[in-house]
N, C-alpha and C positions, 0 to 999 in steps of 0.2 A: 347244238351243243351235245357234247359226248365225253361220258366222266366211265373216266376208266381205272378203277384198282387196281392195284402195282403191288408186288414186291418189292422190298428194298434189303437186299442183298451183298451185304460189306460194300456201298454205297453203288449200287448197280440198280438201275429200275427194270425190272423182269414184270412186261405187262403178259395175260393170259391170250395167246392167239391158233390157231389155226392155219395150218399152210397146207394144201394139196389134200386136207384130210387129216394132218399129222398134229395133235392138239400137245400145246405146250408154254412154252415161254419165251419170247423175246425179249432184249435188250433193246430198250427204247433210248436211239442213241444219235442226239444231234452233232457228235462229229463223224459221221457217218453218211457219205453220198448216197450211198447204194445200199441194200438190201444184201445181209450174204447169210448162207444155212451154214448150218453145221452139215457136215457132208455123212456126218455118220446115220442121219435120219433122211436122206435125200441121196442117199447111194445110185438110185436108179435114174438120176438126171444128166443128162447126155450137153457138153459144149463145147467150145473152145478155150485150150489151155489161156490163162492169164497169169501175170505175178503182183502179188500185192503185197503191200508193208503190212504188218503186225506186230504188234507189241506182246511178250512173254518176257519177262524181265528185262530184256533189251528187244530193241527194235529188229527185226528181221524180215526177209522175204519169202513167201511161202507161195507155192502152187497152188492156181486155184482153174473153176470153169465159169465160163462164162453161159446162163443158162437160164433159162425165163421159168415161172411157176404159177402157175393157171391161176391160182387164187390164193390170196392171203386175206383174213379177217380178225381183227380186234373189235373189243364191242361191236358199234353198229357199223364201222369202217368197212367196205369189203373193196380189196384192188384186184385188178384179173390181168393174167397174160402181165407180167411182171417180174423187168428183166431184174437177175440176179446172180450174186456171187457164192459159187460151192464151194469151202475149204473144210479144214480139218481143223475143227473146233474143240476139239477134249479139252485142251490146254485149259481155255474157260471153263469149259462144264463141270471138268475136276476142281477147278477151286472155287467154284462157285457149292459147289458140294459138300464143302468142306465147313458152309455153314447150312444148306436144304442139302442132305443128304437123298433126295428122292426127286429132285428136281429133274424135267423133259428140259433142256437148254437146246432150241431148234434154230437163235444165231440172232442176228442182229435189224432193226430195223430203222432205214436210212433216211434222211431226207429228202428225198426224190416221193415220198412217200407223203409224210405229215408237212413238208417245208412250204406250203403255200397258206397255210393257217395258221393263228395263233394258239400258243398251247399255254396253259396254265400249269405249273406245277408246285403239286401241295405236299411236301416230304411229308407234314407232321399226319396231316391224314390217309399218307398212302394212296395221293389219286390225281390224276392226270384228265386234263379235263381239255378235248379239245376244242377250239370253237369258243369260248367262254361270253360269256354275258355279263361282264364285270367293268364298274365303276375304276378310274384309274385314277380318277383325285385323290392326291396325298400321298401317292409313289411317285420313286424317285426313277423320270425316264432316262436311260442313256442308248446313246448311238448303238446300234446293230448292223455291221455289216454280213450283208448274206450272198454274197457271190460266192457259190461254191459252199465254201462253209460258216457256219454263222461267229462272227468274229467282233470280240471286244476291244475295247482299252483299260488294263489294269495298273496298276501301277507298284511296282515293287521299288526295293530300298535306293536302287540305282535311277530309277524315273520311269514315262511310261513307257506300255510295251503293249503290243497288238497277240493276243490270243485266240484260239478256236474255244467255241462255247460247248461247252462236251459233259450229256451227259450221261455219256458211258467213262467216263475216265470219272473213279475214285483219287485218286492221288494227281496232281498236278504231273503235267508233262514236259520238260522246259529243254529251251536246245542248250548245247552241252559248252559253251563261250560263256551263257550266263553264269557257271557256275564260280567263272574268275572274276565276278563283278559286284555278287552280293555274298552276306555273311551268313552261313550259312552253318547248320549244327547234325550230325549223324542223331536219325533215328535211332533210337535205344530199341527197339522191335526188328529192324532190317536194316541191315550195314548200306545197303545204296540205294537209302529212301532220305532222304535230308529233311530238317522243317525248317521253313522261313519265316523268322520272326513275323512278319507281316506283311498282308497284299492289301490295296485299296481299290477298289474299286466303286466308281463316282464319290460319293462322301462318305463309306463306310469301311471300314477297317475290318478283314477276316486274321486271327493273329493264329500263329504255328500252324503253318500249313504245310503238308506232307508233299513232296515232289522229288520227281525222279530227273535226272539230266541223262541227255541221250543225244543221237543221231535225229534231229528232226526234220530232215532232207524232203522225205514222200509228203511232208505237212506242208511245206514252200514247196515244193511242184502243183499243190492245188492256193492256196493262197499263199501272203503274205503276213508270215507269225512271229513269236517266238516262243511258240509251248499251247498248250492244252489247259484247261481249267475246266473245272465240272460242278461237281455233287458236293463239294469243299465251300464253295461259294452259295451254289443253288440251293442246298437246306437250311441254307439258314435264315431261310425267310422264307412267305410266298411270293415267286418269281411267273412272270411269263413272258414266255418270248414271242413277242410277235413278228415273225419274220415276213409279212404282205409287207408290212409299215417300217421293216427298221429297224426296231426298239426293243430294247429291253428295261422291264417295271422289275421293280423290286419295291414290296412292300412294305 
């Protein structure tokens, strides 16, 4: 068991780690396959070009390398010779800044990584625990699929709908058809961030919840979706995902 303290970052989990010697912060991000740096702090990593989706107000395509990195460590976790993706990460780090003004943001890290354990996650105390040693009588289990990426059933005003479990996505991510199907209200903070009365998920109700509609093409070239869900869902409660088994508990 390994309890790791998190930042939580206009709903981003920034745990404390080390790459290559380079100490800082990742994003501990279950829709995320792979591992990728910020290229600003791994400048000197040599690969082959790749192109990957990224999100910065809308979805786009961005040059990246394809490039291994001798070691990565969080707490007691240490991975070696671990392939990864360079891109150019400011875009985050600036707004992640914008509430840790002095924040190292060194990128992201994927399930290829944690995705063969169960992880616990505790928002209200700031701590991610992998491995856990906990009692699951009296949570409520539901289905998890993890081919690829770890994928729900929620259900919005329309019926249900298959999601990635994501939690580096603060705001919901939905593909852009659903937005002709439920009712849906303009953020008062951001013109094309919408709230949706309500999402269920297995017998509880999360109500106004913030989400973007977009392109989510590169999301169906790895599974089978319709949008993102995250930290909207996952804090409000204690959650863990066990992805050996499946499932996901909710407390």
């Amino acid at each position: 068991m390994n309890k790791i303290k998190f930042k939580n970052v206009e709903g981003i989990i920034l745990i404390p780690a080390k790459a290559d010697g380079v100490e800082g912060f990742f994003a501990f991000d279950t829709g995320a396959m792979q591992t990728t740096l910020n290229s600003d702090y791994f400048s000197e990593l040599k690969g082959d070009e790749a192109q990957v989706g990224v999100f910065d107000e809308s979805m786009a395509s961005r040059s990246a390398l394809m490039a291994s990195l001798r070691e990565l460590s969080f707490g007691d976790f240490k991975a070696a010779d671990l392939p990864v993706l360079v891109i150019d990460m400011a875009y985050v780090e600036n707004a992640l800044r914008t509430a840790e003004p002095d924040i190292r943001f060194l990128g992201s890290v994927g399930t290829e990584v944690f995705g063969n354990v169960p992880i616990l996650l505790d928002y209200e105390k700031s701590v991610i625990t992998v491995g856990p040693d906990i009692n699951t009588d009296g949570a409520e289990k539901l289905p998890l699929m993890t081919k690829g990426l770890p994928v729900i059933t929620a259900e919005l005003p329309d019926g249900p709908h298959s999601f990635v479990l994501d939690t580096g996505a603060n705001t919901c991510l939905l593909s852009a058809e659903l937005s002709e199907k439920i009712a849906v209200t303009p953020s008062e903070d951001t013109p094309e961030v919408y709230v949706i009365p309500e999402i269920k998920v297995g017998s509880r109700e999360y109500r106004d919840i913030k989400a973007v509609f977009t392109d989510i093409s590169h999301i169906r070239a790895v599974v089978d979706a319709d949008g993102v869900i995250g930290y909207q869902i996952l804090s409000d409660q204690l959650s863990l995902i066990d992805f050996p088994n499946g499932a996901l508990y909710l407390f």
